[in-house]
C-alpha positions in Angstrom: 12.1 -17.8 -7.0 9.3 -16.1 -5.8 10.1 -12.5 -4.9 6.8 -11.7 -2.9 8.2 -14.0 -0.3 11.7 -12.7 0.3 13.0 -11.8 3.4 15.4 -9.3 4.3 18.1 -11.4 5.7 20.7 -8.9 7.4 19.0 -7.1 10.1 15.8 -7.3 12.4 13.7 -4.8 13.0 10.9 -3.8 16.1 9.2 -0.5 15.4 6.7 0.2 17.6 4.6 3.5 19.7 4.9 3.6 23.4 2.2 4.8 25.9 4.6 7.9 26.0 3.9 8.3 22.7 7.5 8.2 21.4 8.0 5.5 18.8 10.7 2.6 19.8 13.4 1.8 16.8 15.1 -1.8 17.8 17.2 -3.3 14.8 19.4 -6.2 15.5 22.1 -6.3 12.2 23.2 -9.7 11.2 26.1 -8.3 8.5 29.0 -6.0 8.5 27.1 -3.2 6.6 26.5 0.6 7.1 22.9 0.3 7.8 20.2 3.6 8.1 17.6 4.6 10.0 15.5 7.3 8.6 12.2 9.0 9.6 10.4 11.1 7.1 7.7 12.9 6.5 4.4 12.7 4.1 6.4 14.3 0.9 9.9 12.6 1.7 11.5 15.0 3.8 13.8 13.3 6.3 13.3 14.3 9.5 15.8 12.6 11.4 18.4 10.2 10.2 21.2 8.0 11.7 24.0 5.8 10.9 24.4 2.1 12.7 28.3 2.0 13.0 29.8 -0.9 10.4 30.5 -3.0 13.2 27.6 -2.1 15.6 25.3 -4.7 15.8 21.9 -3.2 18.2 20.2 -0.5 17.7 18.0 1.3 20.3 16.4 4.4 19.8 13.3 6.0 21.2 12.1 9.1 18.9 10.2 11.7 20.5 7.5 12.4 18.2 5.4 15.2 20.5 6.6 18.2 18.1 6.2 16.3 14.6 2.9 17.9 13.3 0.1 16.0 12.6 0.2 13.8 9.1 1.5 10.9 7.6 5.1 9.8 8.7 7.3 6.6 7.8 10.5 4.9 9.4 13.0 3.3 6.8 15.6 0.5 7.8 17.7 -0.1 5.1 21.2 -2.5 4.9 23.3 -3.5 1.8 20.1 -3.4 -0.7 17.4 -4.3 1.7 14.8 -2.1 3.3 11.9 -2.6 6.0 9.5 0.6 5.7 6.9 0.9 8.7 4.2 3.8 8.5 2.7 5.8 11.3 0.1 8.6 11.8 0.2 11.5 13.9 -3.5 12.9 15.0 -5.8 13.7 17.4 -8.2 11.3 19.0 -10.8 13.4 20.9 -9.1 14.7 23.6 -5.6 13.4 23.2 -2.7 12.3 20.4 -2.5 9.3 18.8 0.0 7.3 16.9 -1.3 4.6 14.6 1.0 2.1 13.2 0.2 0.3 9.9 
């Protein structure tokens, strides 16, 4: 079996920045697990965290970002074993903020 190609199997995930610049958290849950949605910081502080309910299965969230300060951040799915990490920057570019997604 080759591990590089596995796929997490019981959720979905669409993390993305909005022109707001607030950062969209969609997960779509496929099992009848507790599954987490966590946002921390550079050194692996959590910042915010929430629960999806056992039975839930949609999550929509849009995290206002404006008061994070600048540095490296990361979102963490995770489900029954499985995990999807996205990272994100917060900066300046010029004259206004940016978030990069990676």
């Amino acid at each position: 079996e080759d591990k590089e190609a596995k796929k997490v199997t019981g959720f979905a995930t669409t993390i993305f920045a909005n022109k707001q610049g607030k950062i969209n958290v969609n997960v779509d849950k496929y099992n009848e697990a507790e599954t987490t949605v966590v946002l921390l910081d550079q050194v692996g502080n959590i910042v915010y965290r929430e629960k999806m309910a056992v039975t839930s299965t949609k999550f929509r969230r849009m995290l206002d970002i404006s008061q994070l300060p600048y540095g490296s951040y990361r979102i963490e799915v995770s489900s029954k074993g499985e995990k999807i990490t996205k990272s994100f920057e917060v900066g300046d570019h010029i004259t206004s903020r940016v978030i990069t997604m990676n």
